[in-house]
N, C-alpha and C positions, 0 to 999 in steps of 0.2 A: 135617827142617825145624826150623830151630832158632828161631822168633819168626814176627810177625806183620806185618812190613813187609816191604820192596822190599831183596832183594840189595843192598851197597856193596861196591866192591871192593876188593882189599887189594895190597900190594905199592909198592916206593917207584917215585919218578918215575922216567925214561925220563931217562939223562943227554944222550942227544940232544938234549933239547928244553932242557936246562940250558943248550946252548951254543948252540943257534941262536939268531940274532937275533928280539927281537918285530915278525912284520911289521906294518905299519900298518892290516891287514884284521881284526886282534884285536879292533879295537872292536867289531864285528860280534856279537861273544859274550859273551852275560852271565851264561855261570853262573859264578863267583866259588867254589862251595864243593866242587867233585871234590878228589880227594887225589891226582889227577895220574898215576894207575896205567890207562895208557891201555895197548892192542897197540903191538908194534911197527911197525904197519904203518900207524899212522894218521897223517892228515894235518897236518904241522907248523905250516899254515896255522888249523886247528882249537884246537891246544895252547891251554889257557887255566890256565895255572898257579892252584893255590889263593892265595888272599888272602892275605901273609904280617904282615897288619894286624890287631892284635886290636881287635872290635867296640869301641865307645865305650860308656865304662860311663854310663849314665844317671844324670843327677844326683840329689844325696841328697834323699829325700824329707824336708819340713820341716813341723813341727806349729807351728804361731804361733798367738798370741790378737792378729789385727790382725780391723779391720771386714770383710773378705771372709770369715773365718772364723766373724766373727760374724751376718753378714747374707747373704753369701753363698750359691747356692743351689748344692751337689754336682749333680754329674753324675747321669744318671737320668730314670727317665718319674715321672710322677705315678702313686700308687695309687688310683687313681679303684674299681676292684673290690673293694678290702678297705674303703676309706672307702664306699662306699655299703652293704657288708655288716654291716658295725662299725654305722650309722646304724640297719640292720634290724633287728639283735639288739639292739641298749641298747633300741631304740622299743617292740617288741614285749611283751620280759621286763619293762621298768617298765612297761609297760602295763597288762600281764595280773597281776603280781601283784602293782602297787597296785589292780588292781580288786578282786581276791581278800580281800587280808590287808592292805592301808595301803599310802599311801605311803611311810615308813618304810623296809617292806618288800620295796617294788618299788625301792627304793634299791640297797640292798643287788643284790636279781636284775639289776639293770642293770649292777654291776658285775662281775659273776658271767658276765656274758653276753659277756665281753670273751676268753673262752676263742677267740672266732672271728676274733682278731690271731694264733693258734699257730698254727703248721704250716701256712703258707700255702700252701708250692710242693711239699709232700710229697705222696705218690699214696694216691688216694683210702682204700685201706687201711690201709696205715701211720697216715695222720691220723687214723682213726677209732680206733683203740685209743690214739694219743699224745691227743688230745683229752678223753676219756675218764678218762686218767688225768690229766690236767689240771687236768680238772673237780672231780678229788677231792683233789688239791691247792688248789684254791680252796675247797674243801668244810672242808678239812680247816684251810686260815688264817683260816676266819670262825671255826670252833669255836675255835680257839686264841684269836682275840681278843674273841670272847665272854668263853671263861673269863674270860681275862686282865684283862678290864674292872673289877674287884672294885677294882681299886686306879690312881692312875693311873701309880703305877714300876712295877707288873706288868705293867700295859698297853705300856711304853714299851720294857720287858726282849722283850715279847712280840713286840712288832713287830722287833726289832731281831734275836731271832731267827729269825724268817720269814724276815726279809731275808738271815742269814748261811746259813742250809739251802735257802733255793730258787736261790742264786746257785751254791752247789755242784752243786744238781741239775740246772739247766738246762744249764751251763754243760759238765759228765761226761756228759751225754747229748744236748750240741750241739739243745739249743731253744732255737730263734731267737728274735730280737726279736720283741718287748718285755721277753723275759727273764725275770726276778723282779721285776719293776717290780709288775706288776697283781696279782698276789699279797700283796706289803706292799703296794700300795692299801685291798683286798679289809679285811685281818687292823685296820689302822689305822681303818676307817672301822668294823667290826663293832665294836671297842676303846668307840664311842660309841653304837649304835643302843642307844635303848632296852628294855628288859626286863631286860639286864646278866646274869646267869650264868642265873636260869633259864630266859632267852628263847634259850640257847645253842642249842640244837636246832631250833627255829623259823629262829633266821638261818643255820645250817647247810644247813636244808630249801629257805628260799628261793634262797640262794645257787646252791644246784645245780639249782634250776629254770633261773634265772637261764643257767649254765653250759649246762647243758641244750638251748637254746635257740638260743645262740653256736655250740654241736656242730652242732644242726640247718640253720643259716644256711651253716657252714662247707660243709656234706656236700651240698648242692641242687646243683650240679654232677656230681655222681659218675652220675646216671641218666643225663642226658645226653652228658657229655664224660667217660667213668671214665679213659680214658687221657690227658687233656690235660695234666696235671702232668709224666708224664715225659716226653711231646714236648717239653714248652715245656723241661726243662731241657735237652736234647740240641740244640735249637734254637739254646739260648742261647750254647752250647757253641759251637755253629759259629759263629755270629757272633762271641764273643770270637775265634775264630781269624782270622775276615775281619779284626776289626781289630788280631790280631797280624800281618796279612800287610802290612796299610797302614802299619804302624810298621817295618816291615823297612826298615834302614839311615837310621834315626832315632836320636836321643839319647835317645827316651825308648821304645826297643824292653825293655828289664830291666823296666820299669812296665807297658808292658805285657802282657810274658811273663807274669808274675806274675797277672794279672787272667783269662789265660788258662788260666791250671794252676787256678785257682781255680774256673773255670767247667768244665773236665774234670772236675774232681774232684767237683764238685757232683753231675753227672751220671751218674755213676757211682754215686754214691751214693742219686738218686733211683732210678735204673732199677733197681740192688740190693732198694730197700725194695718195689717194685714184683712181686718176682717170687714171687708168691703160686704158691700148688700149680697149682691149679685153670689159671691164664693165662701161667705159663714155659715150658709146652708148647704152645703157638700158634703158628702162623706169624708172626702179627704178634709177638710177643715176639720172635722170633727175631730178627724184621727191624730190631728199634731196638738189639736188644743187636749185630746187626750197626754199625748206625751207629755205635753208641759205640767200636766197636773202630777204625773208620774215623774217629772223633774224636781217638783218641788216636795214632793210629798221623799223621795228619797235624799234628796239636801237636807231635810232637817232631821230625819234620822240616821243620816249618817253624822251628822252635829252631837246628835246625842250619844252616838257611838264614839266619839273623838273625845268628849266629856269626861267619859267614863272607861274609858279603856286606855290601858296603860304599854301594849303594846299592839306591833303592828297586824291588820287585817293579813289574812291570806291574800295572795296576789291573783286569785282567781276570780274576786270581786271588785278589782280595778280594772281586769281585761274584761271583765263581763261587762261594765261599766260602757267603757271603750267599744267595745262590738256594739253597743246599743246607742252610740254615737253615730258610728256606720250605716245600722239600720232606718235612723230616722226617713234616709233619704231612700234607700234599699231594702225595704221590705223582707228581701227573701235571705240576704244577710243578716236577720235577728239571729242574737245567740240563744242555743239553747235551754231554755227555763231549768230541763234537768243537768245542767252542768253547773249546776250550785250545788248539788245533793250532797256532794263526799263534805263541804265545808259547814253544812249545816248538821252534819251529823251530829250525836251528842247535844245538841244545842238543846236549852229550854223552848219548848213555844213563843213563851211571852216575854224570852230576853229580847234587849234591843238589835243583837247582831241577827237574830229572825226576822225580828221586821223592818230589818234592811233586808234582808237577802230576799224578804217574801215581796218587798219591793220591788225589786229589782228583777226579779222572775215575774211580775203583776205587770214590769213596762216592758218585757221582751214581749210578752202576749198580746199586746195591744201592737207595739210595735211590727209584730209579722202580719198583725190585719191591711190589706191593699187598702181597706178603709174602713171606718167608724161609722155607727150607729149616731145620729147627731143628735139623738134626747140622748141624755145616762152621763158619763162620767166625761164626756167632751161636749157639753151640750154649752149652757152659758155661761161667761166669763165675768157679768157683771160688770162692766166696765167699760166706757167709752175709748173710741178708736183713738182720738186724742182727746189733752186734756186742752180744756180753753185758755184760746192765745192769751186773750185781756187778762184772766187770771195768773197764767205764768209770768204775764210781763210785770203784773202789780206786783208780786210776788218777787218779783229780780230787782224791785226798787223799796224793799220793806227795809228797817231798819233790823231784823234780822240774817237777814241775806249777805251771803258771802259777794255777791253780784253786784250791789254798787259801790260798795272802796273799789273794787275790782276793776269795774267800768271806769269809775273817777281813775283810778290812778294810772290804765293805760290811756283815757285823754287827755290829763294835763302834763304827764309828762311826754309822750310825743309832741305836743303842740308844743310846750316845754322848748325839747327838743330841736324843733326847728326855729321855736324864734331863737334861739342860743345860737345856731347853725348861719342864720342868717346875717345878727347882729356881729359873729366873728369876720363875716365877710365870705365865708362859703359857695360857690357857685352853684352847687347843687346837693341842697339844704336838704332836699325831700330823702334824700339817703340816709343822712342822719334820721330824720324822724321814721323811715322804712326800720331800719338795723333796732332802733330804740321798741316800737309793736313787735319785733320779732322775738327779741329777748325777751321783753314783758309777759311773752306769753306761759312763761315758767311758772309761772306762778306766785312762789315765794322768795325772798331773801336770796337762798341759798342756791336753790333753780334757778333763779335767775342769773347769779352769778355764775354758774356753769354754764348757762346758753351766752351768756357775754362774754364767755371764754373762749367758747368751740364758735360761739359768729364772730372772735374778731381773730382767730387761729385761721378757718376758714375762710375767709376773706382773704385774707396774703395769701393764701395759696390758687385759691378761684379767681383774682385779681392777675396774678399771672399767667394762667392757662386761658383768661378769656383776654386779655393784653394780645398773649401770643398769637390768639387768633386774628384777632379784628385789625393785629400790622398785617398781615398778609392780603388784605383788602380785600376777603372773601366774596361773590357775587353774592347775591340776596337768596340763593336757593339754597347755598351753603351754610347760610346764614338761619334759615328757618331748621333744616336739619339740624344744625348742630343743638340748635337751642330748645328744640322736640328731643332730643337726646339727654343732654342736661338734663332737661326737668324730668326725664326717666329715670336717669340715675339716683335722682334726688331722692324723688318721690318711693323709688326702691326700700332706699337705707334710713328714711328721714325719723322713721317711727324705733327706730333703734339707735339712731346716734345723730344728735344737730351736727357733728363737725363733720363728719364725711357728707352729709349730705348741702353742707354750707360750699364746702368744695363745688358742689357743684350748679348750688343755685345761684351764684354768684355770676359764673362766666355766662350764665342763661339770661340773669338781671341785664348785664351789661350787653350781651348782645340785643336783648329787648330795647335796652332804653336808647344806644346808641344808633339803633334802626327808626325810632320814634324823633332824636335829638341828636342829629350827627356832630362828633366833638373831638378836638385832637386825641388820639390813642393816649400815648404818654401823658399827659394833664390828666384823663378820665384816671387812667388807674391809679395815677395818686393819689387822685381824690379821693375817690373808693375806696383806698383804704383808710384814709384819715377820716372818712364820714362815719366809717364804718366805729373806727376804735371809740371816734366821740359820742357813737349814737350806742353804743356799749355800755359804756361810761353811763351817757342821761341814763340810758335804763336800770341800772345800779343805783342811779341815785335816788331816783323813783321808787323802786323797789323799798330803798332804806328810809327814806323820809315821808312817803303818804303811806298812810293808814297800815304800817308795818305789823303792826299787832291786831288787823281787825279777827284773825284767825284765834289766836289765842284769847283772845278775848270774847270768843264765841263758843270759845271749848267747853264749859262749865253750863252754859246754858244749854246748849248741845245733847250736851250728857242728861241733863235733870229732862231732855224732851222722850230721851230714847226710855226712861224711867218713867214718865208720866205715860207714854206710850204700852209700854211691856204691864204697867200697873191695870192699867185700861182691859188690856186684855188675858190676864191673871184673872181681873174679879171677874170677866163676863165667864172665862171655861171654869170656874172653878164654884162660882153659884150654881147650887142647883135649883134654883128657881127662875134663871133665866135660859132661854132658850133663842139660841144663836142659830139665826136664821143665813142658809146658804150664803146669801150677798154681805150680809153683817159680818159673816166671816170673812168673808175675800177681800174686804175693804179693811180691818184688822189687820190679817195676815199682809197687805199691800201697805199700806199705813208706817207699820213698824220695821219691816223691811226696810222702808223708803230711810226712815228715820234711824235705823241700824249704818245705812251704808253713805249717809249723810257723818255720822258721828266719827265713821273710819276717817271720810277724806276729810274734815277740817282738822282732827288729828295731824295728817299727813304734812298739812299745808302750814300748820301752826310750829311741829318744829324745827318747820327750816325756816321760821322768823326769827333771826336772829336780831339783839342779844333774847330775846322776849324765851326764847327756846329753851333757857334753862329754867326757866320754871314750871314749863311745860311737858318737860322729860318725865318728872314724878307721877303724874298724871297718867302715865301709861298702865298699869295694873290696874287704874282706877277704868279706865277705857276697856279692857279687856273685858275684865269682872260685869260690866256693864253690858260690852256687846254678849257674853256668854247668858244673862240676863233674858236678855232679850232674844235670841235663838231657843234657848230653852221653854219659853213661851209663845214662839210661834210652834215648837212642836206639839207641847199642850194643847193648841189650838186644834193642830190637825190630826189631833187623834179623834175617834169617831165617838167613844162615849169616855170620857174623860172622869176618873177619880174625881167628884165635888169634894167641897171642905166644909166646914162648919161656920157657921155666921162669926162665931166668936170669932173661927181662923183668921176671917176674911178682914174682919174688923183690922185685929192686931197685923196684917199682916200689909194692909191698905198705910195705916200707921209707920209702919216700918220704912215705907215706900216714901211717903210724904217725909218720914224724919231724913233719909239719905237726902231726896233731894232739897231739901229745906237747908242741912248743914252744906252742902253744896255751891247756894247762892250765898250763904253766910259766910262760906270760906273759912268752916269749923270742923270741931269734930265731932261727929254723930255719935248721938245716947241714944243708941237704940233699946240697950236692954235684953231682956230674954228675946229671942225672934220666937213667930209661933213655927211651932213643926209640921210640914208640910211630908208627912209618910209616904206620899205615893210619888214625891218630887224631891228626893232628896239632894238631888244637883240642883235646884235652886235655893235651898235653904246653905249649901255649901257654898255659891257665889254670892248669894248676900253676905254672907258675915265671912265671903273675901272683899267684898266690896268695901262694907266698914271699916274692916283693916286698911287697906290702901289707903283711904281718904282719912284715916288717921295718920299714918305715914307721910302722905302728900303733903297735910296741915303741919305736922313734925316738922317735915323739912322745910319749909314756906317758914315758917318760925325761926329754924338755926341759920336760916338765908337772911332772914329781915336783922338778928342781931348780930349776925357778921358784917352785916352792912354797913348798920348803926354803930358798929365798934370801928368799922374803918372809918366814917364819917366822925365823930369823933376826935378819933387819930388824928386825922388832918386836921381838923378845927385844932386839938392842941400844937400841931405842929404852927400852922399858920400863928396863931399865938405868940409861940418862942422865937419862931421869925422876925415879928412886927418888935419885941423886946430888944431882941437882939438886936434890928436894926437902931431902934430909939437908942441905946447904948453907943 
């Protein structure tokens, strides 16, 4: 057994069926994606030739600064569970330790207690040592800006480093939003608490109360639901496939592949972090590390259902999908296996739409088990619980990595930032350099410039309703409410629109800071907002001046990796002289994955570099062609005895592989030639030589760009010219 999916068969069509006429009873049958290697003895009336259509590439995605981007709300639920937690932890920690040691102080532990935005969907284990060390991260930016306080360009050097080492960190060790945001919060607002270097240890001590506290709020789940983090991400999992099954033979089927390898991959990686000593030997461990195999083994046949099919699935195979979302966690909620029958009817055995649907009736079965057998098809994964730190962090400082322009460019432009803030004479510079990390965290050009729209829109609006409050000279209890409220609401909407949620972290900031730094009302909010428009601004400029093109300029290499990748694992399933052992596989299939959803986001990030983005645009078809490349040969993979080729194939076919990506770094156009024919995969011999196309197109256009250029540089050179004459006359 060579994988972990359903037999495909190999062999070219049947030339009988090439010459009989289509009868009019064809209609009758929908599977669209067999390669046509039927018996000789089957019914002519049955034949349903493969799709000789290639799918429609979905249109390019586009970042714009228009009102829907700025007001508009992203797809998504509300976080109603981390905003009501977030609300518990600020209330609490300023509670308890402005009753202790000052308000002030409970400042500080309220911002400290924000550790309970990390690791939200991570399993209950993993999050308590990442939390943990979170905490001493936060521990460790109050002491830094304590020190740092003594002066106010130490201070502003100080924040600016925090900000360029926690974006590295988070960033090589994949922690999620909020990032290194609350960290330069944390380091900026200690820069001002009173007592200044020798109170360093005191705000250090509070802080981690603080932090302390966030862990606790975060872990109150683990007694009772310790396993709900990996259900819910394997859940999730299926439901992106239900709505990659509803996207089948849609324009926007590549958008949603994409969201789907995304949510595979997640899951995978939660139920990895999950498999502690003590609970990988359980039945129930078994059972979900079953499911996930049945996750993935149905994503990539449904990939090659979307490939090759030109209209939409029955919608009885996305609610089936969906019930088996449900059941991950409820067992006796699986759907059942025979409520695919009437849609498989007619069908070939060996077309693709069977072995999706035999999928997906193979993970309702597993899914009604209370538990798994833990040798067999959920036994091992291969793969360690995490990967090693020292390796992710070398890794986040390679000269590949999208991670150090990243890091460099959100620390010298906050630090940037504040000494600019400082030297204009700013009272309170660290706001500037605060607003500057916030925006920063967009990303690109273009994101960025949206988040320094919606943070300095927000602002004027937050600046008044926390104004309004702080004249009414609220007590300090009113004070902590309102500000556990705010950050509720933030935290609510934040993952769907920065500007509403800027509304309301703003009046939360200012009642924080002015409980820390008491400060005329009127002054503050002026401030506030001019720190705010100017730390907008650096962030813009930041964004346009350091390393604006390292994304595009990584796209090319990018591509030739997910190529070198997909080739790797072509020649292993398609030799029949090698034999791909369990782990060998799971390290392939992990590998190119990894390297497929890599190739998406620097895409993503690259053409919102502006101007660098128009050259970048072309490129998309070449992207696509690519990632279809490589989905189509993780499904190769995972089939159990896979069609071999012939040496000569593999040769010519290895060839083919090296000439794409060769013309690629050349920034030419690829002579590939006859391709060889690949009979039992003819959706990858059809993206290849779409691949070629595009990147002849791409080079086209890279070409009619450079002598428009050259003609307008030109132009001017004669104009300047007739100028200089003209003036000499």
């Amino acid at each position: 057994m060579r994988g972990t999916g359903a037999a495909q068969p190999g062999g070219p069509a049947r030339p009988l069926a090439r010459l009989l006429p289509i009868p009019p009873t064809i209609g009758r049958v929908h599977d669209q994606g067999a390669n046509g290697s039927e018996s000789a003895d089957a019914d002519p009336q049955e034949w349903n030739p493969p799709s000789r259509v290639r799918a429609r590439v979905a249109e390019r995605p586009r970042q714009r600064m228009d009102l829907k981007a700025l007001f508009g709300l992203a797809s998504g639920r509300f976080a109603w569970t981390i905003a009501a937690k977030a609300a518990i932890a600020m209330s609490s920690s300023f509670a308890l330790v402005a009753f202790l040691f000052g308000p002030a102080a409970g400042s500080l532990a309220a911002l400290g207690s924000m550790t309970v935005l990390y690791e939200k969907n991570t399993p209950y284990t993993h999050r308590a040592l990442s939390l943990g060390l979170i905490a001493l991260g936060f521990a460790a930016s109050v002491a830094i800006g304590s020190v740092a306080s003594v002066s106010l360009w130490s201070g502003a050097l100080a924040i600016g480093l925090v900000a360029g080492v926690s974006t590295w960190l988070c960033q090589s060790l994949r922690v999620d939003v909020p990032g290194p945001f609350f960290f330069v919060l944390v380091c900026a607002i200690a820069t001002i608490a009173p007592g200044g270097l020798a109170a360093a240890p005191a705000h250090t001590a509070t802080a981690a109360i603080g932090a302390a506290i966030g862990w606790l709020v975060s872990m109150v789940g683990a007694p009772f639901r310790a396993r709900h983090p990996e259900n819910r991400a394997v859940a999730e999992a299926f439901r992106q496939l239900a709505a990659l099954l509803r996207a089948i033979g849609t324009p926007r089927v590549d958008h949603v592949q994409h969201q789907a390898s995304l949510a595979v991959s997640n899951a995978w990686r939660v139920v990895l972090q999950a498999q502690t000593r003590g609970y990988r030997d359980t039945p129930d461990a078994a059972r979900l590390r079953a499911l996930l195999r049945w996750v993935s083994d149905i994503h990539l046949a449904a990939t090659e259902v979307s490939l090759a099919r030109s209209e939409p699935l029955p919608a009885v195979a996305s609610n089936f999908a969906e019930g088996l979302a449900v059941a991950v966690g409820r067992p006796l909620l699986s759907p059942d296996p025979d409520g695919l029958d009437e849609i498989r009817k007619g069908l070939r055995p060996r077309s693709l739409e069977s072995r999706l649907y035999s999928n997906l009736a193979r993970a309702a079965q597993s899914a009604r088990k209370r538990d798994h057998e833990v040798e067999g098809l959920g036994g091992k994964l291969h793969d360690r619980r995490n990967p090693p730190a020292m390796d992710s962090l070398r890794s986040g400082l390679s000269r590949k990595s999208l991670i150090r322009p990243t890091a460099l460019r959100m620390g010298i432009t906050v630090a940037a930032a504040g000494l600019l803030a400082i030297a204009l004479g700013f009272d309170r510079y660290y706001w500037v350099s605060i607003t500057a990390a916030s925006v920063l965290q967009g990303g690109n050009v273009v994101l960025t410039a949206n988040r320094s729209a919606q943070r300095a829109l927000g602002t004027v609006l937050g600046v008044v309703i926390g104004a309004g409050i702080l004249m009414t000279s609220p007590p300090l209890w009113v004070v902590i409410i309102t500000a556990a409220l705010f950050q509720a609401l933030a935290q609510l909407v934040i993952a769907r629109n920065f500007f509403y949620a800027s509304i309301a972290l703003t009046p939360m900031a200012l009642l924080v800071a002015f409980t820390a730094s008491p400060y005329p009302v009127d002054q503050l909010a002026q401030a506030r907002v001019v720190d705010s428009v100017v730390g907008a601004f650096a962030g813009i400029l930041g964004a346009l001046l350091l390393w604006r093109k390292a994304s595009a300029a990584r796209l090319p290499q990018t591509i030739v990796t997910v190529l070198g990748s997909s080739q790797a694992v072509l020649m292993e399933v398609l030799d029949p002289q090698v034999e791909i052992t369990p782990e060998r596989r799971y390290r392939l299939r992990r590998d190119l994955r990894r390297d497929l959803l890599s190739l998406r986001g620097v895409y993503d990030s690259a053409i919102g570099d502006v101007p660098r983005a128009e050259h970048t645009r072309p490129l998309w078809p070449v992207v696509i062609a690519t990632q279809r490349i490589g989905y189509l040969a993780l499904s190769a993979l995972a089939l159990e005895e896979a069609p071999p080729a012939s040496q000569i194939t593999l040769q010519r076919l290895g060839l083919a592989f090296d000439e794409l990506a060769a013309s690629l770094v050349e920034r030419r156009t690829p002579r590939l030639g006859a391709l060889p024919r690949l009979v039992d995969y003819p959706r990858i011999n059809m993206e290849l030589r779409a691949l070629s196309s595009s990147m002849r197109s791409a080079v086209a256009t890279d070409e009619r760009d450079a002598t428009a250029e050259q003609q307008l540089r030109a132009q001017r050179e004669q104009r300047r010219a007739r100028d200089e004459v003209t003036g000499d006359l």
